[in-house]
C-alpha positions as CSV (number, residue, x, y, z in Angstrom):
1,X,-2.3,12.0,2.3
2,X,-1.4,14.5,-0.1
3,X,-2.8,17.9,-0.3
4,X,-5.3,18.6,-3.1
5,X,-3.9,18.9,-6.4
6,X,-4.8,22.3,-7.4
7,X,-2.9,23.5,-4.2
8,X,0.3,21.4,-5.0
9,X,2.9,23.4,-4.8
10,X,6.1,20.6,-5.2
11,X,5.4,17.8,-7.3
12,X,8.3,15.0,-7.6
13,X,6.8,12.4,-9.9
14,X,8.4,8.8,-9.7
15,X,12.1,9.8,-8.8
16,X,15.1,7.4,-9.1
17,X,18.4,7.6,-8.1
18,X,20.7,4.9,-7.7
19,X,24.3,4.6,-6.5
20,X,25.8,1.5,-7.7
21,X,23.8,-1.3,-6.9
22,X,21.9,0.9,-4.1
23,X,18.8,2.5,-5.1
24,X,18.8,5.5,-2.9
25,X,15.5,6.5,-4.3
26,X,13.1,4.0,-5.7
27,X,10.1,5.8,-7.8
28,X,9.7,8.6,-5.1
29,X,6.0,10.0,-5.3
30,X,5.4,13.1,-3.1
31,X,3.2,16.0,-3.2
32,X,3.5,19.4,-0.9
33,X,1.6,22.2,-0.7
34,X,2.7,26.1,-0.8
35,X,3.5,27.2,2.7
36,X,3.7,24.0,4.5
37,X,6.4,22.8,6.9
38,X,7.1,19.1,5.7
39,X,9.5,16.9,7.6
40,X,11.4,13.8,5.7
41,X,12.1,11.3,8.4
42,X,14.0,8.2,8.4
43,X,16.9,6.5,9.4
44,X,20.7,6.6,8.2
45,X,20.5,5.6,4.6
46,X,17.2,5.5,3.6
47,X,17.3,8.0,1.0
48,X,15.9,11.2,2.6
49,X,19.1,13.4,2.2
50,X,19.5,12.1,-1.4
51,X,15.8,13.2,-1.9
52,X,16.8,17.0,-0.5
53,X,20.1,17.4,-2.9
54,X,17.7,16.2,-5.8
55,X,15.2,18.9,-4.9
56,X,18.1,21.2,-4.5
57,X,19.7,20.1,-7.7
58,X,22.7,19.1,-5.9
59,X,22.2,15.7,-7.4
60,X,20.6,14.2,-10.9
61,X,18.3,11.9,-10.6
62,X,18.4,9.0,-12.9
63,X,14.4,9.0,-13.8
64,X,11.5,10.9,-12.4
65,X,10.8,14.7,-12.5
66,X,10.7,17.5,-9.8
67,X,8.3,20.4,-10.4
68,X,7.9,23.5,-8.5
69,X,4.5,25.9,-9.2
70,X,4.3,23.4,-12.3
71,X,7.3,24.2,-13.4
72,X,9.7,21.2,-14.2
73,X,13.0,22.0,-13.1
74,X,14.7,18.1,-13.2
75,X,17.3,19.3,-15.5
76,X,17.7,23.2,-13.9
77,X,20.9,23.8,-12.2
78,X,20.9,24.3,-8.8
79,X,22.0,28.4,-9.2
80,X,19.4,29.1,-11.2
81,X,16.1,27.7,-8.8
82,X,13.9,29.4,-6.6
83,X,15.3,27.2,-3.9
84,X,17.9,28.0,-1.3
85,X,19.4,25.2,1.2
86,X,20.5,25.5,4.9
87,X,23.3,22.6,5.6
88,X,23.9,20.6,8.9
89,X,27.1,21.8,9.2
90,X,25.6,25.4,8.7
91,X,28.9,26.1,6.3
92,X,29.3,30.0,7.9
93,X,32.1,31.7,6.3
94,X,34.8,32.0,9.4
95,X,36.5,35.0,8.1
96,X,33.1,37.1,7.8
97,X,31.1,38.9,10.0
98,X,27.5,37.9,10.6
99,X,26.2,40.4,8.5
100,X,28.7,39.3,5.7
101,X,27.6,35.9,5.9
102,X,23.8,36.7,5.4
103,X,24.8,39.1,2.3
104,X,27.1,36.6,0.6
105,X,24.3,35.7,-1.6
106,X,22.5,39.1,-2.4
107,X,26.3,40.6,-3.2
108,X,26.6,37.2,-5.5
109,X,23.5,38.4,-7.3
110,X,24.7,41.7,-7.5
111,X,22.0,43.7,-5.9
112,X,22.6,47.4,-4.7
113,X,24.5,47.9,-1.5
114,X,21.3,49.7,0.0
115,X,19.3,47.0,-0.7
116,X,21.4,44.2,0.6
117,X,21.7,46.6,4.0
118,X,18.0,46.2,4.9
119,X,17.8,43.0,3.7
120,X,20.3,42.1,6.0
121,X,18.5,44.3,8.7
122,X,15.3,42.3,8.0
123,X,17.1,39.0,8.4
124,X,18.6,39.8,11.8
125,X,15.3,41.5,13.0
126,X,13.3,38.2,11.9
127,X,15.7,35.8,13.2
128,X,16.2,38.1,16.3
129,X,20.0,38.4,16.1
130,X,20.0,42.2,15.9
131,X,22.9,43.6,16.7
132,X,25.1,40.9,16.0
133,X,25.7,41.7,12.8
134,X,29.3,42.4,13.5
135,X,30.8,39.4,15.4
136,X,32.4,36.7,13.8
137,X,30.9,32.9,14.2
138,X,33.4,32.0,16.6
139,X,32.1,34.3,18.6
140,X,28.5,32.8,18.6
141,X,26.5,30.1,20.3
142,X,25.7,27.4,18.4
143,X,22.1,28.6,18.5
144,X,23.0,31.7,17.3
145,X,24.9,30.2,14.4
146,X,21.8,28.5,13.8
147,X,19.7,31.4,13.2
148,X,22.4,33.4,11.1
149,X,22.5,30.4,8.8
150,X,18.6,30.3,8.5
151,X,18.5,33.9,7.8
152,X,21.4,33.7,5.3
153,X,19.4,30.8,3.7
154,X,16.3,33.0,4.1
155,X,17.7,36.0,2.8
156,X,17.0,35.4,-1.0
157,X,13.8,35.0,-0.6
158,X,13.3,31.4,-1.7
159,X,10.0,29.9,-2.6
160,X,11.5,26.7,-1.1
161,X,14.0,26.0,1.3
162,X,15.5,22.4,2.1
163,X,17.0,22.1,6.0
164,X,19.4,19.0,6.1
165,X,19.1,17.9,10.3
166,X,19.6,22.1,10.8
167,X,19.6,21.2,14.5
168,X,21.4,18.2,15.0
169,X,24.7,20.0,17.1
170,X,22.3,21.6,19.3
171,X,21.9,20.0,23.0
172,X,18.7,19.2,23.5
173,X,16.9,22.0,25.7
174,X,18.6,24.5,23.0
175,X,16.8,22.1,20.0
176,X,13.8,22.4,21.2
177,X,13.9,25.7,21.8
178,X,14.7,26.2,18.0
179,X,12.3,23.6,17.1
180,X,9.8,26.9,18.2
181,X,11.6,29.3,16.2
182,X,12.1,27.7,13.3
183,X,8.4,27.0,13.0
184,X,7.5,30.6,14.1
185,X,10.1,32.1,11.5
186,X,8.5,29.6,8.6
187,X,4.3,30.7,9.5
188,X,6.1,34.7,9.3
189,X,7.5,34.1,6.1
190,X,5.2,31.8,4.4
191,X,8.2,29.8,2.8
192,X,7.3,25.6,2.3
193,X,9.9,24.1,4.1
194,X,11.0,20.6,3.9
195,X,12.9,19.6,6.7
196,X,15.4,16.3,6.9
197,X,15.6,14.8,10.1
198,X,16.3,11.2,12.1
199,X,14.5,12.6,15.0
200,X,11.1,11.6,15.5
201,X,10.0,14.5,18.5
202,X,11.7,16.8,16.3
203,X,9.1,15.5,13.2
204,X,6.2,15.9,14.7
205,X,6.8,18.8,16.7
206,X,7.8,20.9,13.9
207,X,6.1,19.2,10.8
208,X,2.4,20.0,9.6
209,X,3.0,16.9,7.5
210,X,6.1,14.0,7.6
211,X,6.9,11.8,5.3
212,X,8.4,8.5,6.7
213,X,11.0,7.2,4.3
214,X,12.8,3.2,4.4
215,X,15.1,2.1,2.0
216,X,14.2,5.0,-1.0
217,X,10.4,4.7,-0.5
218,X,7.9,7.0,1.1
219,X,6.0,4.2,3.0
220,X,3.8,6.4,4.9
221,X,3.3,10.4,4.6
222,X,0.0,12.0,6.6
223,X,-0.1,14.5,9.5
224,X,2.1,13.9,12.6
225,X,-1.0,12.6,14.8
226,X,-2.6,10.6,11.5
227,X,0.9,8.6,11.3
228,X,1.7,8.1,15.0
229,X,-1.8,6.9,15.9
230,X,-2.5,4.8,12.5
231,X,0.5,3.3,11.5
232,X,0.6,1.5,8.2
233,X,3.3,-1.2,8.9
234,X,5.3,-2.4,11.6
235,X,8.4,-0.3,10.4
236,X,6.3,3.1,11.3
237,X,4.7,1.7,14.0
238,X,8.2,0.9,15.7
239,X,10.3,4.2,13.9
240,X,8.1,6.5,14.7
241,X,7.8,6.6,18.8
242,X,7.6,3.5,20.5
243,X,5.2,0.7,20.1
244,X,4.3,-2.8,21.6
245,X,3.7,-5.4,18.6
246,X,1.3,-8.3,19.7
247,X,1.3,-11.4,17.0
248,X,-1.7,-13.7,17.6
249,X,-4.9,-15.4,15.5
250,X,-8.4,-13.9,14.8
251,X,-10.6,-15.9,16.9
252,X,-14.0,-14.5,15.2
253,X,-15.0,-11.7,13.3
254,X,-18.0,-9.4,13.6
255,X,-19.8,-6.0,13.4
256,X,-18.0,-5.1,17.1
257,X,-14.3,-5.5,15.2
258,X,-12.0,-8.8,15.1
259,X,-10.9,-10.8,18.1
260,X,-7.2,-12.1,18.3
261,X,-6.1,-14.1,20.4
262,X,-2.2,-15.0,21.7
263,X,-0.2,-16.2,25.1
264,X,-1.3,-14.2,27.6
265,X,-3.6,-11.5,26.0
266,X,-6.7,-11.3,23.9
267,X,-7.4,-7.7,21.7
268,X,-10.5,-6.9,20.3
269,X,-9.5,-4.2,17.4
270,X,-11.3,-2.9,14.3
271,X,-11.4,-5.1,11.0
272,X,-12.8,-7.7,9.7
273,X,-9.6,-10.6,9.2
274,X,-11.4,-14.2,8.4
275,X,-10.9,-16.4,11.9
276,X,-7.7,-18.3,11.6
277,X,-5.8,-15.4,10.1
278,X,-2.5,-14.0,11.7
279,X,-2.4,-10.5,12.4
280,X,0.3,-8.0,14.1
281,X,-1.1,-5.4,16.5
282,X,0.0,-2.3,17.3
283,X,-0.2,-0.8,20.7
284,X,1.4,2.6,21.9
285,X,2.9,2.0,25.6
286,X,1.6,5.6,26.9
287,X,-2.4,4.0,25.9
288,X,-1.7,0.9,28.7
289,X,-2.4,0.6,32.4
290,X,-1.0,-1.5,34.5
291,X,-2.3,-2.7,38.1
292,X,-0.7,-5.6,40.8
293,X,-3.3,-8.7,39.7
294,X,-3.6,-12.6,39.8
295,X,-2.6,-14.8,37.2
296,X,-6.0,-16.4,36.1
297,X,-6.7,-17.2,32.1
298,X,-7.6,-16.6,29.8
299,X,-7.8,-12.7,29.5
300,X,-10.4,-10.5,28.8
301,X,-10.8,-8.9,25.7
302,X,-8.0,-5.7,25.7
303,X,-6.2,-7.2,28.3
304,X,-2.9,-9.0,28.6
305,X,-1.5,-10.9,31.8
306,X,1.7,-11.4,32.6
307,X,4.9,-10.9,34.9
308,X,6.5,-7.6,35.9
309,X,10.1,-8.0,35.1
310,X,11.4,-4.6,35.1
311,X,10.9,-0.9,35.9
312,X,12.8,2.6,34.8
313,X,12.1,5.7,36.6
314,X,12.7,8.6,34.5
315,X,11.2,11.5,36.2
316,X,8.2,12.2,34.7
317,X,6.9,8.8,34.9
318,X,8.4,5.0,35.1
319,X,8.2,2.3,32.0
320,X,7.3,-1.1,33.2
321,X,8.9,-3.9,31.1
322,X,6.1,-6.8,31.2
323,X,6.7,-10.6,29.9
324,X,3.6,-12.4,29.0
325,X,2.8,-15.8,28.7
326,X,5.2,-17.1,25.3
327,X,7.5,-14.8,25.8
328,X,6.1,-11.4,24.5
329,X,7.0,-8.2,26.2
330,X,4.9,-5.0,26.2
331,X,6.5,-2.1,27.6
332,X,4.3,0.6,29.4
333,X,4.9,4.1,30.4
334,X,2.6,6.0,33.3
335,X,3.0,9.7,34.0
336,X,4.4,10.2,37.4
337,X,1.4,12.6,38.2
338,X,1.6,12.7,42.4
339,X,5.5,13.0,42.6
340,X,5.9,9.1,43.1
341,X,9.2,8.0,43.9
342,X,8.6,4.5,44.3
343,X,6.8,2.2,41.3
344,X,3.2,0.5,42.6
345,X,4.1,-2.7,41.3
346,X,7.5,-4.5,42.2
347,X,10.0,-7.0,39.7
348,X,8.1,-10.6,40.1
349,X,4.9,-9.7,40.5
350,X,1.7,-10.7,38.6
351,X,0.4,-8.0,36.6
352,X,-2.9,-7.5,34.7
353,X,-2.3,-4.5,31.7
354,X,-5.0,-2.9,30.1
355,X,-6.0,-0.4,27.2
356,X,-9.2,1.3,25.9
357,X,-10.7,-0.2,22.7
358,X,-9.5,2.3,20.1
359,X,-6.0,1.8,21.2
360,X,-5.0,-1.2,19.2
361,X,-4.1,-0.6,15.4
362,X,-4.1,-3.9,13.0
363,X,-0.9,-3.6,11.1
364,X,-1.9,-3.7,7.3
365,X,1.5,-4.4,5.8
């Protein structure tokens, strides 16, 4: 999904980059639009931090184009674009004050002295850090270091800025507090953000699009709800969140959906596969119940049968590890709504699971 193309703010038109015999980014097509908060997700190596220093200009690209408000700036050096960067390792100047740090930049550009003051003053204001602006980082939280290096980044006004994992040192009550203010700080400013991350909560919590990369390729970019609940493969079904893949064989094929068919469970699901196909199902664990039943066969449509074999409380709720006839496992997760401290079903027991019929999602690739 792509925003429409007279609102296209970012345009990067079939980008390559190889290092070596590793394509880092293989004919990268993306468009974003002005003022969104995009999220580049993926695992170690798949290209999404190469992407970010391309966009930067950090890095060349070997084909392809970047252009920003139709400009093409491929070949522009890094100084000289409307783009600003905020590192992982937030790269604070030790020996400066806060206030120093966030008016390296302006002072590099030479504006006047009053002007880089309430610049300054409007940074810490907006990133609410006022009155620090004379203690050193070492004197700061790492939250706080955080902020100053978002308002240093902020602080020249870019019309795009590039966050490589900005909250990856944070623990995790402290991440998702700045999860908040980074978004709050992005829909004041109106900046389009692109955001690198591994971590999928962070994604969708933040992102009012995500891009979900694998080995140099987008392979799925939409909203955060459109790509959790519609995966398009089993790599986004199983990177992003968690998801229980059932393989089995379309029995028949109608106007009511598909019916497959495998050990221990029979989906109906949406399509139109000719019988005798082979299809992968997706199946979110928070969309399955799970009640103490016999074992008779074969299952109803949507349901799967099986034996409980393991459960994890983990406060607020328990994830039931079930093993169904052949061997497959589905894992599913209940809220713990009533303060339960003991699971309803026990290890060894016969177990009936069950979902609603939009739940399953046929795997298309």
């Amino acid at each position: 999904m792509n925003p429409p193309r007279d609102k296209t703010f970012l345009r990067v038109e079939g980008l390559r980059k190889r290092f070596g015999a590793t394509a880092a980014l293989d004919g990268v097509e993306l468009e974003i639009a002005e003022g969104e908060l995009f999220a580049l997700l993926g695992g170690s190596g798949c290209g999404k931090s190469t992407l970010l220093r391309c966009l930067a200009g950090l890095e060349q690209p070997d084909a392809g184009r970047v252009l920003l408000a139709g400009q093409d700036i491929t070949a522009m050096p890094a100084f000289a674009r409307p783009v600003n960067m905020m590192f992982q390792s937030y790269a604070l100047f030790p020996h400066m004050d806060v206030a120093g740090n966030i008016a390296f930049g302006l002072r590099q550009d030479r504006l006047p002295k009053r002007d880089i003051a309430e610049r300054v003053a409007a940074m810490l204001s907006l990133v609410q850090l006022e009155g620090f602006g004379g203690r050193r980082p070492s004197q700061l939280s790492g939250g706080q270091r955080a902020r100053v290096a978002l308002a240093r980044a902020l602080a020249k006004r870019p019309r795009l800025l590039l966050l490589d994992e900005p909250l990856s040192a944070l623990d995790r009550n402290l991440r998702e507090a700045m999860q908040r203010e980074l978004v709050g700080i992005q829909a004041r400013t109106g900046t389009t953000f692109v955001v690198v991350t591994h971590d999928q909560q962070e994604a969708m919590a933040m992102a009012t699009r995500l891009a979900v990369m694998d080995r140099g390729r987008l392979v799925q970019v939409g909203r955060p709800a459109e790509v959790y609940e519609q995966p398009n493969s089993r790599f986004v079904a199983e990177f992003l969140g968690a998801a229980n893949i059932l393989e089995g064989t379309v029995t028949a094929s109608g106007a009511e959906g598909q019916h497959i068919a495998g050990p221990g469970f029979g989906i109906l699901a949406a399509g139109s596969a000719a019988p005798g196909a082979q299809v992968a199902v997706a199946i979110r664990p928070e969309r399955l119940r799970l009640e103490r039943a016999p074992m008779p066969a074969p299952p109803a449509p949507n349901q799967a049968r099986g034996t409980l074999r393991g459960v994890a409380y983990r406060g607020e709720g328990f994830t039931f590890h079930v093993v169904l006839e052949g061997g497959a496992e589905l894992r599913v997760s209940q809220p713990n709504q009533r303060r339960v401290t003991e699971a309803p079903v026990a290890p060894g027991e016969p177990v009936l699971v069950s979902w609603d019929d939009e739940a399953p999602v046929v795997l298309t690739s």
